[in-house]
C-alpha positions in Angstrom: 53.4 53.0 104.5 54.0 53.6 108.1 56.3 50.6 108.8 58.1 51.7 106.1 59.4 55.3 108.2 59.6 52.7 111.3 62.3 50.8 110.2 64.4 53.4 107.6 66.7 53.7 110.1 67.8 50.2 109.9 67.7 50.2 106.4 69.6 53.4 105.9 72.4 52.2 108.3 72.8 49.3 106.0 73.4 51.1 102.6 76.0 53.2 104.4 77.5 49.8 105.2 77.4 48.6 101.5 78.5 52.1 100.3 81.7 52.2 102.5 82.8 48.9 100.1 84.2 49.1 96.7 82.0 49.3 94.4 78.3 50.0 94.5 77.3 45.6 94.3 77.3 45.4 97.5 74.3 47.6 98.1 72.1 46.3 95.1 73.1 43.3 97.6 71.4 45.1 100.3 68.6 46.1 99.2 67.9 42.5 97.6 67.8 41.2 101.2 65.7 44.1 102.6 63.5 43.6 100.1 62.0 40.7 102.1 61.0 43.1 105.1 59.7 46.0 103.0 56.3 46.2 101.4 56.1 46.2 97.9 53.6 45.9 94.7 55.1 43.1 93.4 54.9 38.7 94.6 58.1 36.8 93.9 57.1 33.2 93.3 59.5 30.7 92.6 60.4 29.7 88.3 57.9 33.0 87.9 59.9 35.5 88.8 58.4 39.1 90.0 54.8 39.4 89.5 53.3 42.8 89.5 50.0 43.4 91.9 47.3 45.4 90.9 47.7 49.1 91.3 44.7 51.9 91.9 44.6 55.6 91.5 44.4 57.1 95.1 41.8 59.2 95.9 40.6 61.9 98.5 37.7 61.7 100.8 37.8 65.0 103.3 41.8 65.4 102.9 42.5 62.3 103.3 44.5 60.1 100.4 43.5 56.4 100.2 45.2 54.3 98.0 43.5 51.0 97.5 46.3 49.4 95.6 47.0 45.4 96.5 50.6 45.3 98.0 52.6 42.5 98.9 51.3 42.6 102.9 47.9 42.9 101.7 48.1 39.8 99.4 49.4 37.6 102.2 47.3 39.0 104.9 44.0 38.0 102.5 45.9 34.8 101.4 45.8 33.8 105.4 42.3 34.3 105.9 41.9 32.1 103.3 44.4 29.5 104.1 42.9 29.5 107.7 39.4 29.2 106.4 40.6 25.7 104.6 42.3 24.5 107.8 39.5 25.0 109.8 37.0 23.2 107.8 39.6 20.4 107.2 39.9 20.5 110.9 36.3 20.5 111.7 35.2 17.7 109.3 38.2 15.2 110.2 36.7 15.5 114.3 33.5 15.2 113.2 34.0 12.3 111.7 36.1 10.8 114.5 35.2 11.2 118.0 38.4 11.1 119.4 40.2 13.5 116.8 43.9 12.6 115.5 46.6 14.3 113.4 45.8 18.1 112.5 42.4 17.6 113.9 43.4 16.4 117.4 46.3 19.9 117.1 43.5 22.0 116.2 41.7 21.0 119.1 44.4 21.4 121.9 45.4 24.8 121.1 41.6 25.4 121.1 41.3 23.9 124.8 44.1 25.8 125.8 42.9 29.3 124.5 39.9 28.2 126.4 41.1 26.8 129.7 44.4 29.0 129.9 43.1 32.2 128.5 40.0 33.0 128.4 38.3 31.5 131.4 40.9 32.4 133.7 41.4 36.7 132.7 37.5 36.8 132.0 35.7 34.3 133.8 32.9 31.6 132.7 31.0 34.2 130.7 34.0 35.1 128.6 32.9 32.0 126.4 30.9 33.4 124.4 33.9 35.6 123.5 35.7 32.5 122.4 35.1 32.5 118.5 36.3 36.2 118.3 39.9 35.6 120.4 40.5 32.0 118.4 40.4 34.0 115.4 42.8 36.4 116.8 44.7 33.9 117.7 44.9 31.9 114.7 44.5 34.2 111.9 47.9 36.0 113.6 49.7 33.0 113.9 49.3 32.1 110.3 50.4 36.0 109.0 53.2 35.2 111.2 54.4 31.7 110.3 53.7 32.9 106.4 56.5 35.3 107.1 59.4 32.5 107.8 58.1 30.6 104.5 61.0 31.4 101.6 59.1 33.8 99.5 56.5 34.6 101.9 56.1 38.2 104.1 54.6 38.6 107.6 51.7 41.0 107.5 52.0 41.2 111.1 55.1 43.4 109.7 53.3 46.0 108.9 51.9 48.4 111.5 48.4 48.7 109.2 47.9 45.9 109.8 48.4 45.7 113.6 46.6 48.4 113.9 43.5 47.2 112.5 43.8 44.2 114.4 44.3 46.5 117.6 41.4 48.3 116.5 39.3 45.7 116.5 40.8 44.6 119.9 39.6 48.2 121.4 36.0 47.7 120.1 36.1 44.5 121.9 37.5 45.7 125.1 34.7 48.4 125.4 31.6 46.0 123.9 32.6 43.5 127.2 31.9 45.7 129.8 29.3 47.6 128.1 27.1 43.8 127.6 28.0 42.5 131.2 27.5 45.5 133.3 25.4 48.3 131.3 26.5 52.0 129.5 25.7 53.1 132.9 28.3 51.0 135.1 30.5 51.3 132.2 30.5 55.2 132.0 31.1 55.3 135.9 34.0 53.7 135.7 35.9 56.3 134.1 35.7 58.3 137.4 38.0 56.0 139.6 35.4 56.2 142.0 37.4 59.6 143.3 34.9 62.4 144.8 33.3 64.3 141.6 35.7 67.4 142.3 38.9 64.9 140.7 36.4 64.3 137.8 38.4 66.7 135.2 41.4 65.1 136.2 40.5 61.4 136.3 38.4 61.2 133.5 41.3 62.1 130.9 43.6 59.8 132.2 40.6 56.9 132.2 39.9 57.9 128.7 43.7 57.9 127.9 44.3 54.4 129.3 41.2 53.0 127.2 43.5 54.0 123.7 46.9 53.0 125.2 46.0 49.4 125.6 45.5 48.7 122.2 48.4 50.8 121.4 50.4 48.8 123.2 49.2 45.8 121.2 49.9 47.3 118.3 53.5 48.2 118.7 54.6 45.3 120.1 53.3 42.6 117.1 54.2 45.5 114.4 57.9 45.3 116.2 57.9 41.6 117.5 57.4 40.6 113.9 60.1 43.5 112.5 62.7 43.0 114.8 63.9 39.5 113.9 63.9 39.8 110.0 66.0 43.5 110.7 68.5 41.2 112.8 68.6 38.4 110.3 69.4 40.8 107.2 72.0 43.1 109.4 74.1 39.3 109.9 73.7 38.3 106.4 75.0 41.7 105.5 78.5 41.3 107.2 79.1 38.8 104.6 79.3 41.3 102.1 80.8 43.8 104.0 84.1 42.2 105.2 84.1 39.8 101.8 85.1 36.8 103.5 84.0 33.0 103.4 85.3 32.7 106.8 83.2 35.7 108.6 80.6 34.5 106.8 80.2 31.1 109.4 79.5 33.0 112.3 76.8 35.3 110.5 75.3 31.9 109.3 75.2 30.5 112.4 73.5 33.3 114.2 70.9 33.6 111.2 70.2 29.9 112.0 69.3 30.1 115.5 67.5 33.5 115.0 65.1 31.6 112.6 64.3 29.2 115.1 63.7 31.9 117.4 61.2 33.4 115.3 59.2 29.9 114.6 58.9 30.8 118.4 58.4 34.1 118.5 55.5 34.1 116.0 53.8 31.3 118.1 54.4 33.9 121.5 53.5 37.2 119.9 50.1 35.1 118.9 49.6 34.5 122.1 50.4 37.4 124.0 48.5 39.5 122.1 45.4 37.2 122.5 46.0 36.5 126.2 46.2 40.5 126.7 43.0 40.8 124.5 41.3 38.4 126.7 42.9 40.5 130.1 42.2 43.4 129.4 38.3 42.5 128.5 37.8 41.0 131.6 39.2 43.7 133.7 36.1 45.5 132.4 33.8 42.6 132.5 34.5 41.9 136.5 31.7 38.8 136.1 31.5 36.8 139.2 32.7 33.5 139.2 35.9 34.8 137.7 38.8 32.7 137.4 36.6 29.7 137.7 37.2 26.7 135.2 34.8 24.8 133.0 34.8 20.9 132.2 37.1 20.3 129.4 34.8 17.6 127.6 32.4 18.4 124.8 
């Protein structure tokens, strides 16, 4: 896997750790505690113990290998759809049945406003509304691969650059369909000019062309590391514990591991957002609808 490579270095730099200890313990420690970051094809549930996923025999199309085995990332990624699918529909039938929703219902429905009124409308304008079912999903579905990650046992799909990328793909189609369905192919093609005098053309259309794949690159990285980062830092603490061997080093590592988790309850709310928010800005630079910036009524 390609978040695998990513993050060797990290991972390599703390087996030289254990290895510079007596004794070769302290790196079976290691890689215990890594184990949490890396893919794998096997769940660890709780009084179950390590549960082996199903595995498939790659196979070629054109040169290319796919391998359609279930890993750990995959599991939790589907396991979020579905999780969000439940909450949604427990959301949607509690504030249907009350008209002034409460509890989970009534949370549901201010981070929905807010996408709305502090998000969308804003970067794309009132017609970005009918774009609001695609970036709630985005917003959601991330924030649940991301909280999944700080549940004991759980992983963060968002940890895994295939999967960021296929979000960011997704992103890309929907940064080009937004233009495309406001202003036409047409408008939409001219674009990539700059409006510079047609002898710049060879120049300026590369870089346009360039800019359209970098933005969802962007997106990309920055979840896929976001979401790394703070489970590398939080195994490199817990680490010095077995390196220096002492119960009193091993406060300050705790400590820091403490506040760093409650960092990353924050972080996976942000990195949700952001990467909706820049969805939702980068679509409306294309769209250019009038009325832009204008806000709609917030009742129903």
């Amino acid at each position: 896997m390609m978040d695998e490579t990513l993050v060797q270095g990290s991972l390599d730099t703390l087996r030289a750790g254990a290895l510079q200890v007596e004794g070769h313990g302290e790196e079976n420690l290691f890689v215990e505690l890594l184990h949490h970051v890396q893919d794998s094809h096997e769940l660890e549930i709780p009084f179950l113990g390590h549960i082996e996923l199903p595995q498939f025999t790659p196979f070629e199309i054109a040169g290319l290998t796919i391998d359609m085995s279930i890993t750990k990332h995959v599991f939790f990624l589907w396991f979020a759809a579905l999780l969000l699918c439940l909450l949604a529909i427990v959301a949607a039938r509690k504030n249907r049945k009350h008209p002034v929703p409460t509890g989970f219902g009534n949370l549901v429905e201010v981070l929905v406003v807010f996408i709305r009124d502090q998000v969308v409308v804003p970067n794309m304008g009132s017609g970005g509304i009918r774009y609001m079912p695609y970036l709630l999903t985005t917003f959601f579905f991330i924030l649940v691969m991301n909280l999944l990650g700080l549940v004991p046992f759980g992983a963060s799909a968002t940890g895994n650059v295939s999967t960021t990328a296929g979000l960011a793909i997704i992103a890309f189609i929907m940064i080009q369909v937004a233009p495309i369905r406001t202003q036409g192919l047409g408008h939409y093609l001219a674009h990539l000019t700059g409006g510079v005098h047609w002898t710049l053309w060879p120049i300026m259309v590369p870089i346009e062309i360039l800019g359209l794949f970098t933005k969802p690159f962007a997106l990309c990285i920055r979840l896929f590391a976001n979401m790394t980062a703070g489970h590398i830092v939080i195994v490199s603490l817990i680490g010095l514990i077995f390196v220096f061997k002492s119960y009193i080093v091993a406060i300050a590592p705790v400590g820091f591991v403490l506040g760093i988790s409650l960092l990353e309850l924050f972080v996976a709310v942000l990195q949700a957002y952001i990467f909706t928010i820049l969805t939702a800005m980068f679509m409306g630079l294309g769209m250019q609808t009038e009325g832009h910036g204008e806000h709609v009524e917030s009742g129903h």
